[in-house]
C-alpha positions as CSV (number, residue, x, y, z in Angstrom):
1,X,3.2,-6.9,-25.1
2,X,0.7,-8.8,-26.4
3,X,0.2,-10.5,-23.1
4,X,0.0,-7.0,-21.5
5,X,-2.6,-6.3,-24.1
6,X,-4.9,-9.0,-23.2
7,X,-5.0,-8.6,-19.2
8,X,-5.6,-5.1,-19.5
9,X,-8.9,-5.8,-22.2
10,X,-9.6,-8.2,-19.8
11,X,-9.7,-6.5,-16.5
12,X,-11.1,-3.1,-18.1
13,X,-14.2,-5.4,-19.3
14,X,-14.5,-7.0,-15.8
15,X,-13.1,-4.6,-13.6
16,X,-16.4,-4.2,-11.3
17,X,-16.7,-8.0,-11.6
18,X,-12.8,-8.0,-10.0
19,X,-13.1,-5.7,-7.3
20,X,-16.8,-5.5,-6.7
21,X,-19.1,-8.3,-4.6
22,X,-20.3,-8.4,-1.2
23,X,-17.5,-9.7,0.3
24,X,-16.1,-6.2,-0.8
25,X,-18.5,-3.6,0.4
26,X,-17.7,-1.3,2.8
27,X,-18.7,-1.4,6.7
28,X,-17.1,1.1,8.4
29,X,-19.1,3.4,10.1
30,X,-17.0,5.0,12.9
31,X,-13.5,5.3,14.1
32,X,-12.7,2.2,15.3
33,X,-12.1,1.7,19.1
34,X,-9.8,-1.2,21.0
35,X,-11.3,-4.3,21.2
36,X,-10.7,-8.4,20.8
37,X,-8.6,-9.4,17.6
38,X,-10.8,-11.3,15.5
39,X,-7.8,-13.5,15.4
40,X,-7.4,-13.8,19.2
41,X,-4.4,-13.1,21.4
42,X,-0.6,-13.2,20.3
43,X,1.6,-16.2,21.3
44,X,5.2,-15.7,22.4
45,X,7.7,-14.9,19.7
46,X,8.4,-17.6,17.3
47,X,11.8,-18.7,16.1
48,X,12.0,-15.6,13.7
49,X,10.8,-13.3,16.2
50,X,7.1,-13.0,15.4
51,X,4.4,-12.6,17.2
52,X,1.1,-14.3,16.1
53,X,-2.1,-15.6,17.0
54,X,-2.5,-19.3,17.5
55,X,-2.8,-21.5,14.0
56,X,-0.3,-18.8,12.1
57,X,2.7,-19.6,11.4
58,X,6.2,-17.1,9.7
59,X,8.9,-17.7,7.3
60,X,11.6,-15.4,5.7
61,X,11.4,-15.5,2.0
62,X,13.8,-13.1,1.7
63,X,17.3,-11.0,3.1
64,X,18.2,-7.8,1.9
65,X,22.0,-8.2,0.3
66,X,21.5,-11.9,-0.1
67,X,20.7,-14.6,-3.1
68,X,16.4,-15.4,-2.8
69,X,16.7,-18.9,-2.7
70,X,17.1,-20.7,-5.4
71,X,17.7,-17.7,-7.8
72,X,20.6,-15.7,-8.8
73,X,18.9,-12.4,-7.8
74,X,19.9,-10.4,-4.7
75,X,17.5,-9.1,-2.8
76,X,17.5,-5.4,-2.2
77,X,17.9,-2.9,0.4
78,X,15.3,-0.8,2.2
79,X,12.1,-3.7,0.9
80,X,9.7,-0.9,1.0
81,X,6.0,-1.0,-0.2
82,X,4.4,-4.1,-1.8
83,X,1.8,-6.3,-4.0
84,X,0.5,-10.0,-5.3
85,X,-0.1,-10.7,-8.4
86,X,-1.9,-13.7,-9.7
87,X,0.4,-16.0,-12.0
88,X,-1.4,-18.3,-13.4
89,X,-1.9,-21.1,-10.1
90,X,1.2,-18.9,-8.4
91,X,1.7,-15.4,-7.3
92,X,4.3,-12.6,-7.8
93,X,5.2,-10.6,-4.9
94,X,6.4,-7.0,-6.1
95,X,8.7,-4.7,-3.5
96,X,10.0,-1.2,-3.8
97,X,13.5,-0.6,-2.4
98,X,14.0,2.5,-0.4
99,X,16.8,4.0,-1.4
100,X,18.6,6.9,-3.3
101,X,19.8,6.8,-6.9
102,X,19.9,3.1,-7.1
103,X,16.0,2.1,-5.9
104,X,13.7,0.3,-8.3
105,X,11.6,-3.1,-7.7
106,X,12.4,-6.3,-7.3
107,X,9.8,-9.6,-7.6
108,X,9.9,-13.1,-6.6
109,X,7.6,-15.1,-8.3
110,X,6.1,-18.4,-6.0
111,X,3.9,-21.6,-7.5
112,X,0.6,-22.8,-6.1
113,X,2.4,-24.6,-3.0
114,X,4.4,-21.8,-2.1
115,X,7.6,-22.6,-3.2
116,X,9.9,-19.8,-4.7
117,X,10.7,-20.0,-8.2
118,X,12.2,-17.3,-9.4
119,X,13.4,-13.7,-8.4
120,X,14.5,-10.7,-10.3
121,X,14.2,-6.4,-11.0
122,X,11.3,-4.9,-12.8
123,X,12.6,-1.6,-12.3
124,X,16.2,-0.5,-11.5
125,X,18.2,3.3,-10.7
126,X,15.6,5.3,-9.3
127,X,15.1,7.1,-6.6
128,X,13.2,6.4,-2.9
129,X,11.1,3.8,-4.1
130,X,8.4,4.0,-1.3
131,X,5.4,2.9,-1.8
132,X,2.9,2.5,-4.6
133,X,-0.1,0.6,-6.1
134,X,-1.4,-2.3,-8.6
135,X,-4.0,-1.5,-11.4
136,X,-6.6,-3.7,-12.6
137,X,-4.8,-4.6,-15.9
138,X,-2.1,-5.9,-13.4
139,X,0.9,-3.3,-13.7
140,X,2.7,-1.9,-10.5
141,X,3.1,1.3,-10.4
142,X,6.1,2.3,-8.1
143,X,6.5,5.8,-6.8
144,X,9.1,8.1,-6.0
145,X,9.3,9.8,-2.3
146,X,11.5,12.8,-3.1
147,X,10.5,16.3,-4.2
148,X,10.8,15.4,-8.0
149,X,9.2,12.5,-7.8
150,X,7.7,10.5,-10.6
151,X,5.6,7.5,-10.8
152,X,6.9,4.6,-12.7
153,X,4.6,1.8,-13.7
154,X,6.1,-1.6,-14.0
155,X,5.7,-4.7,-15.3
156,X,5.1,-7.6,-12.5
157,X,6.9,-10.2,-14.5
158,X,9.8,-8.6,-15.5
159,X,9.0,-8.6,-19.6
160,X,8.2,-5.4,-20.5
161,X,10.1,-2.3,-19.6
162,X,9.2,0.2,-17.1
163,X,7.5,3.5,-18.4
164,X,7.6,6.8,-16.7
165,X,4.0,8.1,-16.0
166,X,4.8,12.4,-15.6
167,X,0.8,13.2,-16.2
168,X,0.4,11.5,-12.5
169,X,2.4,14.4,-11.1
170,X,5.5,15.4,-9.6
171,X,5.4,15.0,-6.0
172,X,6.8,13.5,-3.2
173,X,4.8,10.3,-3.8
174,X,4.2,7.8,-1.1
175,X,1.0,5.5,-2.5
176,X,-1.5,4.9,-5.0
177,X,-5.0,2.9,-5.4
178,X,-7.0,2.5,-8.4
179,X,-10.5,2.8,-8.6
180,X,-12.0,0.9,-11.3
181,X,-15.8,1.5,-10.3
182,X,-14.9,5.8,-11.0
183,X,-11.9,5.6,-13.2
184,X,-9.5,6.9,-11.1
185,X,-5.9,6.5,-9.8
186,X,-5.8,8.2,-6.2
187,X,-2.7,9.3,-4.0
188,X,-0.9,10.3,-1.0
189,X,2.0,12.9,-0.7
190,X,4.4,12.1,2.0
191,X,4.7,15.7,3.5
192,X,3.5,17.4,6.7
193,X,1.5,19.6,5.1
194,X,1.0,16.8,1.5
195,X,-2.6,16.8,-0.4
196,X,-4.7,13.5,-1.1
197,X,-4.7,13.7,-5.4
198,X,-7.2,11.9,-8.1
199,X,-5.8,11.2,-11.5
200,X,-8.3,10.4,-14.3
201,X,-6.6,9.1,-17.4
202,X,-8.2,10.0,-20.8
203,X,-8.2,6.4,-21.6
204,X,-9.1,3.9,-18.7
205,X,-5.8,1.8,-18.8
206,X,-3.5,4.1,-20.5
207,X,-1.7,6.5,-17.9
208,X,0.2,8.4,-20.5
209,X,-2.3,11.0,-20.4
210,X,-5.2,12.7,-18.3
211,X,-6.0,15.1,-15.6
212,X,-4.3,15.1,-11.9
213,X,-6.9,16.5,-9.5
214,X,-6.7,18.1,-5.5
215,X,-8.9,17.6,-2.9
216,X,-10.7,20.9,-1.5
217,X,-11.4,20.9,1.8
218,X,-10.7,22.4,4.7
219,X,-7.4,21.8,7.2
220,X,-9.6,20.9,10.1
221,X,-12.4,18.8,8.4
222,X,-12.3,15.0,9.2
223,X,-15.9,14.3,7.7
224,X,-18.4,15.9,5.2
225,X,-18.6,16.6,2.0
226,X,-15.3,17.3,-0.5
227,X,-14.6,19.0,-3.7
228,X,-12.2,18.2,-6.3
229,X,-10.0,20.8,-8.3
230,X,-7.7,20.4,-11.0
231,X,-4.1,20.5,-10.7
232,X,-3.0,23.7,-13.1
233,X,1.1,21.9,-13.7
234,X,1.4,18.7,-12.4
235,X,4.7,18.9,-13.4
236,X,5.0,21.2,-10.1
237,X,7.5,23.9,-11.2
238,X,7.7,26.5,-9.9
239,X,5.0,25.9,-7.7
240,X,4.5,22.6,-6.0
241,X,1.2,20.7,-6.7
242,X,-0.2,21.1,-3.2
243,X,0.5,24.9,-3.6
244,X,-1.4,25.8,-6.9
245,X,-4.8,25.3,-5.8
246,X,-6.1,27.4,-3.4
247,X,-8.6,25.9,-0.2
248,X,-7.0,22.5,-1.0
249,X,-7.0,20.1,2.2
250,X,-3.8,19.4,3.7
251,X,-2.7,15.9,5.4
252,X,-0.3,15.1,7.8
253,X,2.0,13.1,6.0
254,X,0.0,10.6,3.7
255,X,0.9,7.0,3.4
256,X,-0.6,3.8,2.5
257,X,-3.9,3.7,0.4
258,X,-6.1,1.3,-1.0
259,X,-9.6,0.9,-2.6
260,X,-12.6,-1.3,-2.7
261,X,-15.9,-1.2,-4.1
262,X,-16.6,3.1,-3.6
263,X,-14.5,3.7,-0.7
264,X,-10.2,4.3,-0.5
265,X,-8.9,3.7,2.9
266,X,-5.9,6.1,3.0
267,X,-3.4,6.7,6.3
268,X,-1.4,9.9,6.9
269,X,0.8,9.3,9.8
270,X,1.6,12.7,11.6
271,X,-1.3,12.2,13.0
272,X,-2.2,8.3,13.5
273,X,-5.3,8.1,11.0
274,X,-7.0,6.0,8.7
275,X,-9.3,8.1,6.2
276,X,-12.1,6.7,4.8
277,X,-13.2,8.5,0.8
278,X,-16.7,7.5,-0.1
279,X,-16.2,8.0,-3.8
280,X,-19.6,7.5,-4.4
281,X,-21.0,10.6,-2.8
282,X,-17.3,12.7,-2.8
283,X,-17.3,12.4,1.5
284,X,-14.5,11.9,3.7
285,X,-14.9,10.2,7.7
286,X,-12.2,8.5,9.8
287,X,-11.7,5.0,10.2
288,X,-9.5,5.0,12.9
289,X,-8.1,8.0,15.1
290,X,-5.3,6.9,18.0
291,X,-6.9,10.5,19.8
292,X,-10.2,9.5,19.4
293,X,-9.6,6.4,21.5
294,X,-11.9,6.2,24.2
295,X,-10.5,3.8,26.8
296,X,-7.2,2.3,27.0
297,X,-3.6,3.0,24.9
298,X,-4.1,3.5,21.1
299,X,-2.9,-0.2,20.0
300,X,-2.0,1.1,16.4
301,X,0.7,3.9,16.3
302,X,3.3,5.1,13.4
303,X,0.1,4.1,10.7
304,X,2.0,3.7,7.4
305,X,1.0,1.1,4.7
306,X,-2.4,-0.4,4.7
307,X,-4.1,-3.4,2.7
308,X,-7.5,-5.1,2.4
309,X,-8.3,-8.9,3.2
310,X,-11.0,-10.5,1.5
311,X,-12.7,-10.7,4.8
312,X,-13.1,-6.7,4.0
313,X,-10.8,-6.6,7.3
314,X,-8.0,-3.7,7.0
315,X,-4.5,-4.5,8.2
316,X,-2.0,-1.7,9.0
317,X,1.8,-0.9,9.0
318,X,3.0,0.5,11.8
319,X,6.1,2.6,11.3
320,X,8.1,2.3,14.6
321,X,4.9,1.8,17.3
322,X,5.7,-1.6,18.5
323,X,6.4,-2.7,15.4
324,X,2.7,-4.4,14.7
325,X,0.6,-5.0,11.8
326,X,-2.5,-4.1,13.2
327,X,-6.2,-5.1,12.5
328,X,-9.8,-3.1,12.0
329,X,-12.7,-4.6,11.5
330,X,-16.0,-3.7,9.4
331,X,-17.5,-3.1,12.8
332,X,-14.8,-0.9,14.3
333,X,-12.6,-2.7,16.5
334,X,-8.7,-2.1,15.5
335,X,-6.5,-4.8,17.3
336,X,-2.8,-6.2,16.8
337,X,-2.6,-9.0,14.1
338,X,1.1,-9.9,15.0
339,X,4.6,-7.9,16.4
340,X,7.6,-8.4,15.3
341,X,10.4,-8.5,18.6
342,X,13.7,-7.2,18.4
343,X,13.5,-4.7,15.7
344,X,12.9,-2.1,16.9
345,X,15.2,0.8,14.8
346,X,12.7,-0.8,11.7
347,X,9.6,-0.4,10.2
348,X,6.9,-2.3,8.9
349,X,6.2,-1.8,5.1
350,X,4.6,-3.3,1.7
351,X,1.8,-5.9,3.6
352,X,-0.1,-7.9,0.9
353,X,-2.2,-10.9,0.7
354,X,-2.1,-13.6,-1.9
355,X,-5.5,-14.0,-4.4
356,X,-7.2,-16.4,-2.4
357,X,-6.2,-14.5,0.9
358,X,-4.5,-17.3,3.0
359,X,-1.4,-15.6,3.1
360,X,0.7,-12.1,3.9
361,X,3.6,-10.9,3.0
362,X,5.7,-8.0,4.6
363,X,8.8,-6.6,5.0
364,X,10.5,-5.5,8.3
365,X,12.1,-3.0,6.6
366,X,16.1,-2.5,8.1
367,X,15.4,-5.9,10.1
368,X,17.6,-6.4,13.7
369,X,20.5,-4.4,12.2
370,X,18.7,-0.7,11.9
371,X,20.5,-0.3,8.4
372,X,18.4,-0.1,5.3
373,X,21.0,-3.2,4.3
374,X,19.2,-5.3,6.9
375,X,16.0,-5.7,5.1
376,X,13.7,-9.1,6.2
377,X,10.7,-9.7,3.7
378,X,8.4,-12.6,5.5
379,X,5.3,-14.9,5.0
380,X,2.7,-15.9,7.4
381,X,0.3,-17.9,6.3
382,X,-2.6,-19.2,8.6
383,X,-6.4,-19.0,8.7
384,X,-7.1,-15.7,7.8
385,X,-11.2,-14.9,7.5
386,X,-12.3,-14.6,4.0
């Protein structure tokens, strides 16, 4: 606990330090349209069936129902949504697992060359692990995508147990982002008709405790000004969360989210978007719209998880599509990063990008067999702009 205990006096101190600086700030201004990958073109499929720009390059790290190398820990089914965390001059990369009853997360810990040295559970028996977020005093916090579900935060290196976190709500999660710069945990609910949620805790780093907020809006609006409204029983019963406020905005089936410096980039995939939250002035605007594009097929489809480069670039999940991880810009141009071939009853989940940004991992997430025990988690590593 103790080591808990220091990261999180650490990062609370620092947190604007953390996620703030130029590099950072946001540059969207209007939903992006097709253009030239910042990356350039993608080559033919490589020997593990990736498509990527020139100077990339893929590896598997990991099979679902098989050893990680080097480690006694089997890697499980359904690798849903992901994170890095900094270890010392390694990383940790943190992966829900997908399934009912037995879901949880699993971690494989890397050193500074890349090499795997160790694998193992954080979190084990629950249920739909989907997808989730990191907080600044580096905890994951996994969430469940089923009616009654809960969001459970975990410990990254497997030391201290995992803690049930009921104030958050009892939805069907799909994702969380913390916001350091406001002091708030936001998230997506994975229904058609699913609400976009704030939680405040009543101590920044403590999510035992606080208030679980709605977003007020209405259905139609995709820009303006938003209100905030709090949750009455974020335990949902009777009455779900999204259903005990009234002139809350409804979603089309939210997905991925992150945050950076006074914006949270958030997808709901019914409708192919990327939502843009200005925290700052309590706005909403969309980043990317596949109706809204102007000339030419709609290169990202199926928008599910989402994460941030350093570059500030966004990179997206497509679930189903053509089975790309897609790319927008800060000036608007969405274009595909890589494809994976031959997967095609799959999805791509849990994209995340190692401290210093030069490499991605991601899951394909029922691989070439179409069964949640045909999970593939990769790498690609390459020159990625920072």
């Amino acid at each position: 606990m103790e080591r808990r205990n220091f990261l999180r006096a650490a990062v609370i101190g620092g947190a604007a330090t953390v996620f703030g600086g130029a590099a950072w700030a946001p540059a969207f201004a209007a939903p992006a349209q097709p253009g030239p990958s910042p990356y350039g073109a993608l080559k033919a499929a490589d020997a593990n069936g990736i498509m990527l720009p020139s100077g990339f390059t893929s590896r598997v790290v990991a099979r679902s129902g098989q050893k990680v190398a080097g480690t006694n820990y089997t890697w499980h089914p359904a690798p849903d949504g992901g994170h890095v965390f900094a270890d010392g001059t390694g990383w940790i990369y943190v992966s829900n697992s997908e399934v009912s009853s037995t879901g949880g997360v699993g971690a494989i810990k890397f050193n500074s060359s890349g090499s795997i040295t160790g694998a193992y559970r954080t979190l084990s028996n629950t249920n739909v692990n989907c997808a989730g977020g990191a907080t600044p005093w580096n905890t994951w916090l996994s969430c469940e995508e089923v009616t009654a579900g809960r969001v459970f935060e975990t410990d990254p290196w497997g030391v201290n147990p995992a803690v049930v976190r009921p104030a958050m709500g009892i939805f069907k999660h799909e994702a969380c982002a913390a916001d350091p710069d406001h002091g708030y945990i936001y998230m997506t609910e994975d229904v058609s008709d699913g609400c976009f949620y704030r939680f405040r805790p009543n101590t920044w780093g403590n999510l035992s405790s606080g208030t679980l907020q709605v977003m007020k809006g209405t259905n139609s609006q995709t820009s303006g000004t938003v209100t905030w409204a709090n949750v009455p029983d974020p335990d949902g019963s009777p009455t779900a969360t999204r259903n005990q406020v009234s002139g809350a905005k409804r979603f089309n089936g939210g997905e991925g989210c992150v945050y950076a410096s006074g914006t949270c980039w958030f997808t709901t995939k019914g409708d192919n978007r990327v939502w843009a939250y200005n925290a700052n002035n309590s706005t909403i605007s969309l980043a990317y719209d596949d109706s809204l594009v102007t000339s030419g097929t709609a290169p990202l489809t199926g928008v599910d998880n989402i994460t941030r480069a350093t570059s500030g670039e966004l990179f997206v999940a497509e679930d189903g599509g053509n089975m790309e991880i897609c790319v927008i810009t800060p000036s608007d141009i969405v274009a595909p990063f890589l494809r994976v071939t031959g997967q095609t009853s799959s999805e791509i989940t849990g994209p995340a990008f190692t401290p210093n940004g030069q490499r991605l991992y991601f899951s394909s997430q029922r691989g070439t067999s179409g069964s949640s025990s045909g999970g593939i988690t990769y790498e690609i590593t390459g020159p990625f702009n920072t």
